[in-house]
Residue frames as qw, qx, qy, qz and C-alpha x, y, z in Angstrom:
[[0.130, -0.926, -0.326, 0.140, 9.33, -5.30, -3.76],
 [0.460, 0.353, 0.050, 0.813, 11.23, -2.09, -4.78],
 [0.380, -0.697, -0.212, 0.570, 11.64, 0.83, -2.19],
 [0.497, 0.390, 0.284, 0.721, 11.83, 4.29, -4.78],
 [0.067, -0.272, -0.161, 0.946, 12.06, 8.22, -3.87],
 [0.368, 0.535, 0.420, -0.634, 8.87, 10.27, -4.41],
 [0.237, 0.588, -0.383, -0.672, 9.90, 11.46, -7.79],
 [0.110, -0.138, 0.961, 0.211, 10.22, 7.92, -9.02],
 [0.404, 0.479, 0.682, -0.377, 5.77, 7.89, -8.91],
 [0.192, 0.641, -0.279, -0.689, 6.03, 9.35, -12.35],
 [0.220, 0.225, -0.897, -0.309, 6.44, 5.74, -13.77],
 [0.120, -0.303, -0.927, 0.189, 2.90, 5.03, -12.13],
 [0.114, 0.800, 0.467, -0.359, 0.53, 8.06, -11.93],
 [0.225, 0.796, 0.361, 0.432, 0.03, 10.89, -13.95],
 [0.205, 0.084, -0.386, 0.895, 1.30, 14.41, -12.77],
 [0.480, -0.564, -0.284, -0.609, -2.50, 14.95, -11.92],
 [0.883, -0.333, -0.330, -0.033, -2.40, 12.11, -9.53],
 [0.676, 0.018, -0.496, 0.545, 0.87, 12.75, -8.35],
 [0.040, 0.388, -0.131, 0.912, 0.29, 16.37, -7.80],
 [0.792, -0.440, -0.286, -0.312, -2.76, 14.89, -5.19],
 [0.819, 0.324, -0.315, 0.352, -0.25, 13.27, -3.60],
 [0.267, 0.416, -0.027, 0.869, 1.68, 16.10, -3.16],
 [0.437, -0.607, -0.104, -0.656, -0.83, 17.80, -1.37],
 [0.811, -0.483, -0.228, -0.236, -1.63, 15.47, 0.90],
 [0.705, 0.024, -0.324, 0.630, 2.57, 14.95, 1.87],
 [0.374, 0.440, 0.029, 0.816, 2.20, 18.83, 2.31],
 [0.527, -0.350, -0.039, -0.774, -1.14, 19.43, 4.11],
 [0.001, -0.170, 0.903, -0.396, -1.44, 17.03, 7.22],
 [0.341, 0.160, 0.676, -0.633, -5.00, 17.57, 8.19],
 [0.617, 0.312, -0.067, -0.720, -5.96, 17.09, 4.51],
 [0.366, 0.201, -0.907, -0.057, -4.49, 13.70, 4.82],
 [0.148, 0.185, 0.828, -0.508, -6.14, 12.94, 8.63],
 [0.393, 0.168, 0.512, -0.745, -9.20, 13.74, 6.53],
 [0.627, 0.331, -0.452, -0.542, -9.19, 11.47, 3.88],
 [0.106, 0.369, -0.919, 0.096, -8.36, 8.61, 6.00],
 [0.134, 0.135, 0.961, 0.200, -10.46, 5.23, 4.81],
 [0.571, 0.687, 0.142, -0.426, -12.26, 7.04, 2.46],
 [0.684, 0.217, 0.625, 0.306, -11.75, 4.95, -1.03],
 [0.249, 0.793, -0.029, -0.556, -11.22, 7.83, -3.94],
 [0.676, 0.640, 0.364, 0.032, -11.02, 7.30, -7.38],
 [0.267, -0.571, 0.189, 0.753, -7.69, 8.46, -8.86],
 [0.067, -0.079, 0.675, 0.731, -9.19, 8.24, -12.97],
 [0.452, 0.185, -0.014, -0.872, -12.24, 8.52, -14.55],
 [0.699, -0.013, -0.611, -0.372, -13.03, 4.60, -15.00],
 [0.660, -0.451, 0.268, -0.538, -12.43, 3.97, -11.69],
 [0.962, 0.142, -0.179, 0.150, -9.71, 1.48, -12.08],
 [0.444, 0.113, -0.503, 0.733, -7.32, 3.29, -9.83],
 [0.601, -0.656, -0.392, -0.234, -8.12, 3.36, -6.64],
 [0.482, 0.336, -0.562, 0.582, -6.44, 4.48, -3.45],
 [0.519, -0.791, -0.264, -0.189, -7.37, 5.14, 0.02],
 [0.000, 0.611, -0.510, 0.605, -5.37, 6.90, 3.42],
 [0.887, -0.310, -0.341, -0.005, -4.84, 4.64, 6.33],
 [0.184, -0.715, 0.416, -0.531, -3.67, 5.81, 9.83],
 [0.659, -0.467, 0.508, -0.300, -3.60, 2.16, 10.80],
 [0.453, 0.384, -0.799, -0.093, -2.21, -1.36, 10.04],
 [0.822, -0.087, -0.490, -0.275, -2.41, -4.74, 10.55],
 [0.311, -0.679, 0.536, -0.393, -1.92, -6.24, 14.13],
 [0.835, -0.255, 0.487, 0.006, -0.89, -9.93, 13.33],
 [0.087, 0.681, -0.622, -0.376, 2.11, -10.00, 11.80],
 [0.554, -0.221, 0.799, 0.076, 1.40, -13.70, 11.02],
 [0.486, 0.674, 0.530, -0.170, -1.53, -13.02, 8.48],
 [0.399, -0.293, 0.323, 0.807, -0.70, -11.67, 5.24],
 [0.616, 0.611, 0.286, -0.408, -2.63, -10.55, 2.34],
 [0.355, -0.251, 0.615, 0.658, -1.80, -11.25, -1.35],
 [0.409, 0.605, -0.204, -0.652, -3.06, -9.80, -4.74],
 [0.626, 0.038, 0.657, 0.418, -3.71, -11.67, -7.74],
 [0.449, 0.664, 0.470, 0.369, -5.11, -8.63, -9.68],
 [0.089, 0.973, -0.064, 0.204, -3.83, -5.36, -8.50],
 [0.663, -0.022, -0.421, 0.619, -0.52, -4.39, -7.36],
 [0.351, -0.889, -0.279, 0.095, 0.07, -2.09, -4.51],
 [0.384, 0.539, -0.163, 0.732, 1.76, 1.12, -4.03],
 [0.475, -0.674, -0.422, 0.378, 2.51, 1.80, -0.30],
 [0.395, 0.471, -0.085, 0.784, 3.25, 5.67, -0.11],
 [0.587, -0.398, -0.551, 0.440, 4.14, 7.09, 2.61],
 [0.129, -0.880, -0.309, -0.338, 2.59, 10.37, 3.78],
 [0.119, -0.825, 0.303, -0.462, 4.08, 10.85, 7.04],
 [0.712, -0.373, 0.583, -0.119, 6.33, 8.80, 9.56],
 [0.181, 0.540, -0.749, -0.339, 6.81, 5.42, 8.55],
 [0.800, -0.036, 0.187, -0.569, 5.91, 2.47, 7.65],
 [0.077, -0.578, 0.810, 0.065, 7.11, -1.14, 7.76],
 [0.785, 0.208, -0.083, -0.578, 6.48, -3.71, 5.31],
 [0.512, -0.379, 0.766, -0.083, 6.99, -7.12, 5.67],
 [0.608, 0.398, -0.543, -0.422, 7.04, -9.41, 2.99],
 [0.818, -0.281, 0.452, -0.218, 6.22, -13.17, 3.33],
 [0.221, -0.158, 0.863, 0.426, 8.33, -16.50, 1.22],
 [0.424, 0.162, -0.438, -0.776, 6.77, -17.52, -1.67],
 [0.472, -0.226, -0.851, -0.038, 5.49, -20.78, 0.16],
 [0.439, -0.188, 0.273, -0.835, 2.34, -19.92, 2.40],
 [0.045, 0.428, 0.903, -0.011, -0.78, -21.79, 3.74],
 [0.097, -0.321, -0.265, -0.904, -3.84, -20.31, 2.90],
 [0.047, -0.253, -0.632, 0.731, -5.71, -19.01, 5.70],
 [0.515, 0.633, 0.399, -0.419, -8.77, -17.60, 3.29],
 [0.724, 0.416, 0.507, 0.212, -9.98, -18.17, 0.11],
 [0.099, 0.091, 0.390, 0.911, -9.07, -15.61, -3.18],
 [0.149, 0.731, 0.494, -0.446, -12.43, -13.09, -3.09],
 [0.474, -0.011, 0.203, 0.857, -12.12, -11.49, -6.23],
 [0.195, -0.931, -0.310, 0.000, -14.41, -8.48, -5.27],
 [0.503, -0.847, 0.153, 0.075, -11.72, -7.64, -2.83],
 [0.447, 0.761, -0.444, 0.153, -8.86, -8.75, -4.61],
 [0.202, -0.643, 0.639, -0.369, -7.26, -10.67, -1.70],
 [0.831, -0.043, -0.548, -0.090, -6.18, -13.88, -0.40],
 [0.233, -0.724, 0.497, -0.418, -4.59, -14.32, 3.28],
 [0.843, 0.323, -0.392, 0.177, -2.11, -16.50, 4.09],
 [0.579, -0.780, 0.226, 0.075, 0.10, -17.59, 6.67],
 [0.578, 0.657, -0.420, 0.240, 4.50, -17.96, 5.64],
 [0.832, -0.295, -0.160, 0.442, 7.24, -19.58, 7.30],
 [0.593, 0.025, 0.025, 0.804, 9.69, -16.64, 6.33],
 [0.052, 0.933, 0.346, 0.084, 9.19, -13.15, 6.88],
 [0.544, -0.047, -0.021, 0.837, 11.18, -10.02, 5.84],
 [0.082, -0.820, -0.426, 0.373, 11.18, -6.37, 6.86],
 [0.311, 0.280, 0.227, 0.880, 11.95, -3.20, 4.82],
 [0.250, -0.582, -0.186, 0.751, 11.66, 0.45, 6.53],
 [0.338, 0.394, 0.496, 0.696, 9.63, 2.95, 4.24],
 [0.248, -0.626, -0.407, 0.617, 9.74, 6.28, 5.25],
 [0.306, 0.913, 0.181, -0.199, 8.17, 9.72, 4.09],
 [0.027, 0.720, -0.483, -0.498, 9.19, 10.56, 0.78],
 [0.207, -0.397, 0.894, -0.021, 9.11, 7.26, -0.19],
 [0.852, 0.097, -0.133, -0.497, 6.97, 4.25, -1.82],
 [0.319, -0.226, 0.912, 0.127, 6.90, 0.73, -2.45],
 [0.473, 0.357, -0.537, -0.600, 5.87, -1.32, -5.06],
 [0.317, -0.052, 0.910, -0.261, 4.48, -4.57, -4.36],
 [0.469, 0.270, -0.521, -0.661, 3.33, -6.66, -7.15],
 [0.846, -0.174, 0.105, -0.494, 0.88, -9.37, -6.96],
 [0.889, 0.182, -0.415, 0.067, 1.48, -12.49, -5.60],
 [0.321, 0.389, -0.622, 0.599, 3.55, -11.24, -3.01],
 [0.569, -0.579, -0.583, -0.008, 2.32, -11.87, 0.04],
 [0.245, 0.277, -0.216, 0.904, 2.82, -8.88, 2.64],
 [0.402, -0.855, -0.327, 0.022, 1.25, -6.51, 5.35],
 [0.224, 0.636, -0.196, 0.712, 2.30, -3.26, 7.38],
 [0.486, -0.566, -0.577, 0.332, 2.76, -1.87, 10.49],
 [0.083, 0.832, -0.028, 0.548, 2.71, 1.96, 10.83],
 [0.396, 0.254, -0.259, 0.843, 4.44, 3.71, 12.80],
 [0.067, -0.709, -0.692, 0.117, 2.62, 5.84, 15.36],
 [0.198, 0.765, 0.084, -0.608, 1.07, 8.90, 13.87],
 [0.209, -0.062, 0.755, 0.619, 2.17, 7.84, 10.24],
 [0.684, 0.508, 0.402, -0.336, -0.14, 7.87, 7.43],
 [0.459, -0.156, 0.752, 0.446, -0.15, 6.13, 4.58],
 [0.695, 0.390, 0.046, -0.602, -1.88, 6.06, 1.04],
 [0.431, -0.143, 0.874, 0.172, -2.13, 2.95, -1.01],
 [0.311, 0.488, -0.325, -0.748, -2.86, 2.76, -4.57],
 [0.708, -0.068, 0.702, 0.033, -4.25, 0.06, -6.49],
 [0.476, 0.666, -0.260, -0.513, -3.39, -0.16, -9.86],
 [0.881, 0.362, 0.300, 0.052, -2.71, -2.83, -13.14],
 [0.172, -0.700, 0.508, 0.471, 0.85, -2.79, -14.25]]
């Protein structure tokens, strides 16, 4: 996982997309009103992202990707992602609809991403979040 400054989203969205974004860092209540609403960031509808004012509440459970990677960006507050070892049991199957598998790990590490801010998290990793309260987050799915 890689922790990069706003500016750094240039190497991943468009200045349309970023400039969305933007807004939404800029304009609070136009974030609190996109939140888990799914939104199309391209015209095939292969990036996707959605706002999310909440997080997972068993840190044991993870999720992993085998086709999209995620971009946590952080709107407001923070938000703290935990990454799992690369050895897991698997707690549910792969769904690929949904893109997800979920998994329990023996190891878990934390990293502190805070407005202004993204992560990268490329498939395969196992992971989850925990906002902050009042944070909000958007999360991007996209094909690197």
């Amino acid at each position: 996982m890689k922790i990069q400054s706003f500016s750094k989203l240039s190497s991943f969205l468009t200045i349309k997309q970023k400039s969305l974004i933007e807004d939404l860092i800029s304009d609070h209540e136009l974030a609190l009103s996109l939140v888990g609403k799914w939104m199309d960031l391209n015209d095939d509808g292969t990036l996707r992202a959605i706002v999310l004012d909440s997080s997972n509440d068993k840190l044991d459970l993870l999720e992993l990707h085998l086709k999209y990677c995620d971009l946590h960006i952080t709107l407001f507050g923070s938000d703290i992602i935990y990454l799992g070892s690369e050895k897991y049991e698997e707690v549910k199957a792969y769904l690929p609809a949904d893109d997800v598998k979920l998994v329990r790990v023996s190891h878990i590490e934390h990293y502190r991403v805070d407005t202004g801010y993204f992560a990268l998290i490329n498939t395969g990793i196992a992971h989850t979040n925990v906002l902050t309260p009042g944070s909000l987050k958007m999360v991007v799915k996209l094909v690197l």
